[in-house]
DSSP file (Angstrom, degrees, kcal/mol; ACC not computed):
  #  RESIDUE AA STRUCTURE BP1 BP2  ACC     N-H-->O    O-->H-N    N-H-->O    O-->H-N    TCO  KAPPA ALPHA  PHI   PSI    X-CA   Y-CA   Z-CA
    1    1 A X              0   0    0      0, 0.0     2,-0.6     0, 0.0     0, 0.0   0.000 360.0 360.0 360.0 120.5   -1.7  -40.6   44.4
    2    2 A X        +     0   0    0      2,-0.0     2,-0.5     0, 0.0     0, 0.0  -0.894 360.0 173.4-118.4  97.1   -3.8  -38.6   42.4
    3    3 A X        -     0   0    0     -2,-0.6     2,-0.3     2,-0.0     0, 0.0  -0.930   8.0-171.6-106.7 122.1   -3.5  -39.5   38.4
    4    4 A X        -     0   0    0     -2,-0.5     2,-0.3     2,-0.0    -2,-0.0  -0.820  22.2-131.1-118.2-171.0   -5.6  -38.0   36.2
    5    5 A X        -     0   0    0     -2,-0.3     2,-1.0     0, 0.0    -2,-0.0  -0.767  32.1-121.6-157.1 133.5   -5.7  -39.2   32.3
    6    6 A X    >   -     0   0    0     -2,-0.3     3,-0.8     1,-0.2     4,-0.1  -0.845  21.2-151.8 -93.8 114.9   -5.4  -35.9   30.0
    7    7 A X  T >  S+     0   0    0     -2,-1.0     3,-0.7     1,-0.2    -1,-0.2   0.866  84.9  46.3 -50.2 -41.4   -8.4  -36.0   27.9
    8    8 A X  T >> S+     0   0    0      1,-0.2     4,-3.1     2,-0.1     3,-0.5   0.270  80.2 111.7 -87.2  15.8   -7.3  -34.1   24.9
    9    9 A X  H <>  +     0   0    0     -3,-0.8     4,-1.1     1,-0.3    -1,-0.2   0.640  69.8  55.6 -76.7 -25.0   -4.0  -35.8   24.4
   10   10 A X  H <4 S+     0   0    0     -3,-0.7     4,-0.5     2,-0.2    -1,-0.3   0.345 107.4  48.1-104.4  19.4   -4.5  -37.5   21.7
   11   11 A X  H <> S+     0   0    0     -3,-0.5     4,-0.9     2,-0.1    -2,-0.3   0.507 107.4  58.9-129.5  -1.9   -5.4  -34.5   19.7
   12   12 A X  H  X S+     0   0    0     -4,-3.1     4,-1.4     2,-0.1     5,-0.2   0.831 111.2  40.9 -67.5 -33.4   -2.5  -32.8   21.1
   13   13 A X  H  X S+     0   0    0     -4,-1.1     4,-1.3    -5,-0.2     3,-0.3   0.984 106.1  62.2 -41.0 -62.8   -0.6  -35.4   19.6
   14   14 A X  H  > S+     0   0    0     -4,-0.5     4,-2.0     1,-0.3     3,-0.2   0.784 114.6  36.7 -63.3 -56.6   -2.9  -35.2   16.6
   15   15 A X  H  X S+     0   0    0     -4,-0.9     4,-1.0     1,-0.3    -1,-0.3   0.606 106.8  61.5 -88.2 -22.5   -1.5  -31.4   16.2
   16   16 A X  H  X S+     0   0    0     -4,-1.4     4,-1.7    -3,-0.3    -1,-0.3   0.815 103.2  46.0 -54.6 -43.0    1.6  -31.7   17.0
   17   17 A X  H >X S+     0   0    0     -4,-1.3     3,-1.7    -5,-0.2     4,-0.7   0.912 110.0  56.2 -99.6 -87.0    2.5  -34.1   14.3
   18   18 A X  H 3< S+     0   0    0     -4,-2.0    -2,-0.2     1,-0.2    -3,-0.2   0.642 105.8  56.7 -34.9 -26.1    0.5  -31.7   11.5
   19   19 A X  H >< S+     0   0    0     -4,-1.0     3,-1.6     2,-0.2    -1,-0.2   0.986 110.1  49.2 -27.4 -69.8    3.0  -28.9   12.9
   20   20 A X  H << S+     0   0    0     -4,-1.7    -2,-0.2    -3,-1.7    -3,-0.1   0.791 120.0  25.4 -23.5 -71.5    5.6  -31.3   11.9
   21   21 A X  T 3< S+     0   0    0     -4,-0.7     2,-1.0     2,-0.0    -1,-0.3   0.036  90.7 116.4-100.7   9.4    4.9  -32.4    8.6
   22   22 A X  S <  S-     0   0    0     -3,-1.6     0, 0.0    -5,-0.2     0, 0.0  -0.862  76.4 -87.0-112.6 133.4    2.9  -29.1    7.5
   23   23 A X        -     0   0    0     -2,-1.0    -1,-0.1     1,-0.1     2,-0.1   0.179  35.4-134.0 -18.6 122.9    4.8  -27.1    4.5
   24   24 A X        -     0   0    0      1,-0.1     2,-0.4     0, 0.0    -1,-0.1  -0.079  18.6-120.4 -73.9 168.6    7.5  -24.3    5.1
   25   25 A X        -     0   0    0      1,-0.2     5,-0.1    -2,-0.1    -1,-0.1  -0.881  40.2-114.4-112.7 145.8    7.4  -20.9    3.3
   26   26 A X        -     0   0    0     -2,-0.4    -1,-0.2     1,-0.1     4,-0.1  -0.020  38.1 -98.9 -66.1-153.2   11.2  -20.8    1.1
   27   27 A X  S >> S+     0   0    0      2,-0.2     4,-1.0     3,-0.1     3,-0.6   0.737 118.9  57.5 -98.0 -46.6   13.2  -18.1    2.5
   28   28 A X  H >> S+     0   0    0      1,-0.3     3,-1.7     2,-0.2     4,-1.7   0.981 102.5  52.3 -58.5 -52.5   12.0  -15.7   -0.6
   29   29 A X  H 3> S+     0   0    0      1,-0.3     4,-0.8     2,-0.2    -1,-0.3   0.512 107.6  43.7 -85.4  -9.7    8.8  -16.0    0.0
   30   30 A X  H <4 S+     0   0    0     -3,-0.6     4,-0.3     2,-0.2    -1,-0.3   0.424 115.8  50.6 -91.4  -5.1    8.6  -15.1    3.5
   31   31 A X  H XX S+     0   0    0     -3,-1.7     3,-3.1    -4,-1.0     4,-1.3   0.933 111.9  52.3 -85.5 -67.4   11.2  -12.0    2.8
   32   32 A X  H 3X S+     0   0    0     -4,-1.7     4,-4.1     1,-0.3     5,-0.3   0.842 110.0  47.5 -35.1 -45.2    8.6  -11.0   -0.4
   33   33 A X  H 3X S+     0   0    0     -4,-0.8     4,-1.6     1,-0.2    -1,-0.3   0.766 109.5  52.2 -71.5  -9.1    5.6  -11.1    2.1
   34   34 A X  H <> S+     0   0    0     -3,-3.1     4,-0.6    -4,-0.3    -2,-0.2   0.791 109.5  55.1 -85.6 -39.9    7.8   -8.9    4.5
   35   35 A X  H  X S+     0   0    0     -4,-1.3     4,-1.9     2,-0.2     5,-0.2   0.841 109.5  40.5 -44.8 -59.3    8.1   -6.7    1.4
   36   36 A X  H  X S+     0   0    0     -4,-4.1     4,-2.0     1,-0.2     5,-0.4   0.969 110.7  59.0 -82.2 -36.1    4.5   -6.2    0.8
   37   37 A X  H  X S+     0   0    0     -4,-1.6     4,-0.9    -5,-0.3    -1,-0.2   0.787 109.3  39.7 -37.7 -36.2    3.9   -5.8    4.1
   38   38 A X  H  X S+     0   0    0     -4,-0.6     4,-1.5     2,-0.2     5,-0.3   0.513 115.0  54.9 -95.8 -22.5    6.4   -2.7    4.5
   39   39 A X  H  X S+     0   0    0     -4,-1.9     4,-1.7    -3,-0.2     3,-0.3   0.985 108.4  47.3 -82.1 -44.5    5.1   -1.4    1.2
   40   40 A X  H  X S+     0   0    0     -4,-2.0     4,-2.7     1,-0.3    -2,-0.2   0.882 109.4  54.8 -64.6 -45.5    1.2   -1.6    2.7
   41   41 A X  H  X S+     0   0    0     -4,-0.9     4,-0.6    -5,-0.4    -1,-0.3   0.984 114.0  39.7 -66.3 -41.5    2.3    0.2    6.0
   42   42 A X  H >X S+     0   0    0     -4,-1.5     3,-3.3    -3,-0.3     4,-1.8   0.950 111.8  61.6 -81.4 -71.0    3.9    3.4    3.9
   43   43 A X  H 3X S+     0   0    0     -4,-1.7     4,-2.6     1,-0.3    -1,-0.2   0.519 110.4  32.6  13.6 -74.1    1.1    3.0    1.7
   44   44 A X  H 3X S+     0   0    0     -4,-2.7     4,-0.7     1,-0.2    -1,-0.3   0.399 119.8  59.0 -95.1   6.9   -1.7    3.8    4.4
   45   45 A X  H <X S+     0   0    0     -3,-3.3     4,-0.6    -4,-0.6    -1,-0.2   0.562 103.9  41.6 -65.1 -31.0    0.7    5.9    5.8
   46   46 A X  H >X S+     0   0    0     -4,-1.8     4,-1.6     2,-0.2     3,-1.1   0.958 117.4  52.2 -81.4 -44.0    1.3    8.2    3.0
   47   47 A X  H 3X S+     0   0    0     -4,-2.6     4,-3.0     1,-0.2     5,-0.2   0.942 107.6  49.6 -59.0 -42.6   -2.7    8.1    2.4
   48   48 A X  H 3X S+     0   0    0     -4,-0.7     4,-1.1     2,-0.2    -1,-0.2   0.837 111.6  52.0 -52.4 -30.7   -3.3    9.0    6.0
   49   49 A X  H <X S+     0   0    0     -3,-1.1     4,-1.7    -4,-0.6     5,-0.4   0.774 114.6  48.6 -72.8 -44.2   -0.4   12.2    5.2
   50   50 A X  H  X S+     0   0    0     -4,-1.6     4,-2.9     2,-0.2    -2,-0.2   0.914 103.4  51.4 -90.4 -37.2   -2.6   12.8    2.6
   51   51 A X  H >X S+     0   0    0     -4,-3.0     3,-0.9     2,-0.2     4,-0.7   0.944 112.9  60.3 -41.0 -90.2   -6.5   12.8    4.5
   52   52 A X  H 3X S+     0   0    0     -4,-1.1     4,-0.9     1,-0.3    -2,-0.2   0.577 105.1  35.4  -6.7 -65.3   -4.6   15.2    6.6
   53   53 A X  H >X S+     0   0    0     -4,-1.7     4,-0.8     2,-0.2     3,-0.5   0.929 109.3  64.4 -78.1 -43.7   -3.7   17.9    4.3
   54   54 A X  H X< S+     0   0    0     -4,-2.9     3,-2.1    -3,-0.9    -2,-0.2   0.938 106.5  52.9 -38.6 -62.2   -7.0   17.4    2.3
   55   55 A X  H 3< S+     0   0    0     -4,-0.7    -1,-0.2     1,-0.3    -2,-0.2   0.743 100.7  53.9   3.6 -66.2   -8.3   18.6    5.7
   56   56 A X  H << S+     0   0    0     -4,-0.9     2,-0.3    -3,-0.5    -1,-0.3   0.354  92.7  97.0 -89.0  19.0   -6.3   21.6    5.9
   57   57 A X    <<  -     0   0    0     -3,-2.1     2,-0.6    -4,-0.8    -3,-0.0  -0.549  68.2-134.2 -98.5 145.7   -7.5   23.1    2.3
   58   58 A X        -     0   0    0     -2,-0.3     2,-0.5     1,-0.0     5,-0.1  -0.860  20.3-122.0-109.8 140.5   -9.8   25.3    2.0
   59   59 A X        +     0   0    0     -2,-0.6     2,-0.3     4,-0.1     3,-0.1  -0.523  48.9 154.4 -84.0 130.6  -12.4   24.4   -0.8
   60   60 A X     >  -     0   0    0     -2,-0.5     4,-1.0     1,-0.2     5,-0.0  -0.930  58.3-114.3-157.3 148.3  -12.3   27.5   -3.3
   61   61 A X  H >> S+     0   0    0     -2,-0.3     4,-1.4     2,-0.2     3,-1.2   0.969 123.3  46.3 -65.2 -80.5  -13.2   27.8   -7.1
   62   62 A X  H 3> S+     0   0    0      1,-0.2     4,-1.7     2,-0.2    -1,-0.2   0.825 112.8  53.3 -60.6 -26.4   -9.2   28.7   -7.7
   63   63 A X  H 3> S+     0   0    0      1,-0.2     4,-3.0     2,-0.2    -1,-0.2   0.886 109.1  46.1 -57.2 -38.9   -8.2   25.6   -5.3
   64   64 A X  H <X S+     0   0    0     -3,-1.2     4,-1.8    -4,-1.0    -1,-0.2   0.755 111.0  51.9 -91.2 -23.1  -10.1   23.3   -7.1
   65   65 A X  H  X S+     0   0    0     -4,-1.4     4,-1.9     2,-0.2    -1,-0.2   0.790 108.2  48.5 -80.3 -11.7   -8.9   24.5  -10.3
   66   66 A X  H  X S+     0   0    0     -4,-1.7     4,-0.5     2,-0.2    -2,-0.2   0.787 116.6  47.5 -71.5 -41.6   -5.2   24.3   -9.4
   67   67 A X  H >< S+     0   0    0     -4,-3.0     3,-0.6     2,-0.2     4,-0.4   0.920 113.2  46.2 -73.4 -43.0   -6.3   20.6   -8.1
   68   68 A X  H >X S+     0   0    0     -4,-1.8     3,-3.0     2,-0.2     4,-1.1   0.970 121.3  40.2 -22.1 -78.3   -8.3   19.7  -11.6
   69   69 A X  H 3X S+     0   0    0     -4,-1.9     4,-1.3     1,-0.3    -1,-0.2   0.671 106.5  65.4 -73.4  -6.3   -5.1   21.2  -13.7
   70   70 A X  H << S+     0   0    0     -3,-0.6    -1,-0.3    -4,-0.5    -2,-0.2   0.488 112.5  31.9-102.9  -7.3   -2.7   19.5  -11.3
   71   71 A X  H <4 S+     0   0    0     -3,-3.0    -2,-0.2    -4,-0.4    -1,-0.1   0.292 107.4  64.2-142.4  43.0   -3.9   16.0  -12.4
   72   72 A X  H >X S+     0   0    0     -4,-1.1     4,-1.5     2,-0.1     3,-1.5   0.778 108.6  45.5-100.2 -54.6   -4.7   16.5  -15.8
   73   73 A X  H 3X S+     0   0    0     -4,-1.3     4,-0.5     1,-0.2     5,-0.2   0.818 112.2  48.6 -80.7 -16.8   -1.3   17.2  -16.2
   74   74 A X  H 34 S+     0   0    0     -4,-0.2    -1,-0.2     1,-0.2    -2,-0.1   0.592 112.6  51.1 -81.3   6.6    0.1   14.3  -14.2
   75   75 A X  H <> S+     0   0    0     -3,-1.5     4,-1.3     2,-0.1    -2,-0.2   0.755 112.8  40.1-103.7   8.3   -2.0   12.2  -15.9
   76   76 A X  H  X S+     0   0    0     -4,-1.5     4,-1.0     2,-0.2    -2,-0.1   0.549 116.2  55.1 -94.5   5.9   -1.1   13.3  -19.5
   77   77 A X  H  X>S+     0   0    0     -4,-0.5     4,-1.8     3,-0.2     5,-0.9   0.692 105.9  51.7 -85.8 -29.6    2.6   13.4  -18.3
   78   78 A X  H  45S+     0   0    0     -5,-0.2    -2,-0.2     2,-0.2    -1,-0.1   0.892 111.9  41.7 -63.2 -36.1    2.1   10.2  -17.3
   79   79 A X  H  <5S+     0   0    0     -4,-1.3    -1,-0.2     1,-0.1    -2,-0.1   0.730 123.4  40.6 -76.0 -34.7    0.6    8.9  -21.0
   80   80 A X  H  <5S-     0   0    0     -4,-1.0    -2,-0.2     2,-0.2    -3,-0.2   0.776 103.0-137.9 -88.2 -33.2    3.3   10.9  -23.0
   81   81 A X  T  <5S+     0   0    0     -4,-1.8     2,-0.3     1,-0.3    -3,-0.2   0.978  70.0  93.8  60.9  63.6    6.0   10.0  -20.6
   82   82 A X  S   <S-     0   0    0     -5,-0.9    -1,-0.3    -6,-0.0    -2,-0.2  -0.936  84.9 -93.2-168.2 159.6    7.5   13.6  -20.5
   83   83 A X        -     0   0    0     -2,-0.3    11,-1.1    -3,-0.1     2,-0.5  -0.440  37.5-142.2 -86.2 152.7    6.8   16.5  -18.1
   84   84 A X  E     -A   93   0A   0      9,-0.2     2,-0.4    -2,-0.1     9,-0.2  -0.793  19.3-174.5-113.8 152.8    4.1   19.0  -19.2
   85   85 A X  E     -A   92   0A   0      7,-1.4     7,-0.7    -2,-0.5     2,-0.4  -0.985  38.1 -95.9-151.7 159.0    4.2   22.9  -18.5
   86   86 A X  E     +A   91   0A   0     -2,-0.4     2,-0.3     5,-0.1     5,-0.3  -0.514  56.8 153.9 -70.6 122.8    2.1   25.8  -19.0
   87   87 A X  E >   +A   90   0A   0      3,-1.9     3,-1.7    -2,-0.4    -2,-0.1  -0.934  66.7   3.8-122.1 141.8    3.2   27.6  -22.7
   88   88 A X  T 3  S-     0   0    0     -2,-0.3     3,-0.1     1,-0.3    -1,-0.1   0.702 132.1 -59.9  65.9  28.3    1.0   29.8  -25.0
   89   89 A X  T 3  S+     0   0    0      1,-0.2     2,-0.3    -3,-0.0    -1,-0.3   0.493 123.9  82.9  97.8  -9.4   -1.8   29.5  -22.5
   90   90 A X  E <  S-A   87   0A   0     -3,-1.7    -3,-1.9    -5,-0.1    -1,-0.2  -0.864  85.7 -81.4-138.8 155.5   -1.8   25.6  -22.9
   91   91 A X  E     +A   86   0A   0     -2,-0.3     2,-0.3    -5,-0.3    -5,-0.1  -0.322  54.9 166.3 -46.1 134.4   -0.1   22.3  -21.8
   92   92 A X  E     -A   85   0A   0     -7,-0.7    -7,-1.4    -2,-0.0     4,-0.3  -0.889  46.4 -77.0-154.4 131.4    2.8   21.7  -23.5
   93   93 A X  E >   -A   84   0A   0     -2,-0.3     3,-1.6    -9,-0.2    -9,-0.2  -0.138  48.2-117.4 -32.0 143.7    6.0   19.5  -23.4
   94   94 A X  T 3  S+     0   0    0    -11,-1.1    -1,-0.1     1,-0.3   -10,-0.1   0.351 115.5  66.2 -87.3   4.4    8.2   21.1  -20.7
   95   95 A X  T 3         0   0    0    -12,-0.2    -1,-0.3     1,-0.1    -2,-0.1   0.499 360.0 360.0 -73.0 -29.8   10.9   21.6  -24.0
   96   96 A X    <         0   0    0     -3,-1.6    -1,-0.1    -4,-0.3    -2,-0.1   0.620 360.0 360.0 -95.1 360.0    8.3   24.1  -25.5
């Protein structure tokens, strides 16, 4: 009969019983980290959609001005909180 004595048994115990007794996440709070998770995967998905087509552009003086004027106006649509469109030569509320 061949017995042998498990050396590490009492710090499987040891971890076993901190399993136990160690702190739950609620129910929200593991659904919220499931949240941010799904939001971080479209995230780098949409930036990766976006590498791509940066890719396929060809760098040109009119490209670059279309990209320039194409967020200067989302970010001043963004500050006025109204859409902007070209009139008289100029940005203008999309009303004008």
């Amino acid at each position: 009969m061949n017995t042998q004595v498990d050396p590490l048994a009492v710090y499987r115990h040891q971890v076993e019983e901190a399993k136990s007794t160690k702190p739950k996440m609620s129910d929200a709070a593991v659904a919220r980290l499931r949240e941010i998770s799904e939001q971080e995967k479209l995230a780098a998905a949409k930036a990766e959609e976006f590498k791509s087509m940066l890719r396929s552009v060809m760098v040109t003086p009119a490209n670059l001005r279309k990209l320039s004027n194409a967020v200067i106006r989302k970010r001043l649509s963004a500050r006025l909180g109204a859409e902007l469109t070209n009139c008289n030569g100029g940005l203008m509320p999309a009303t004008c």
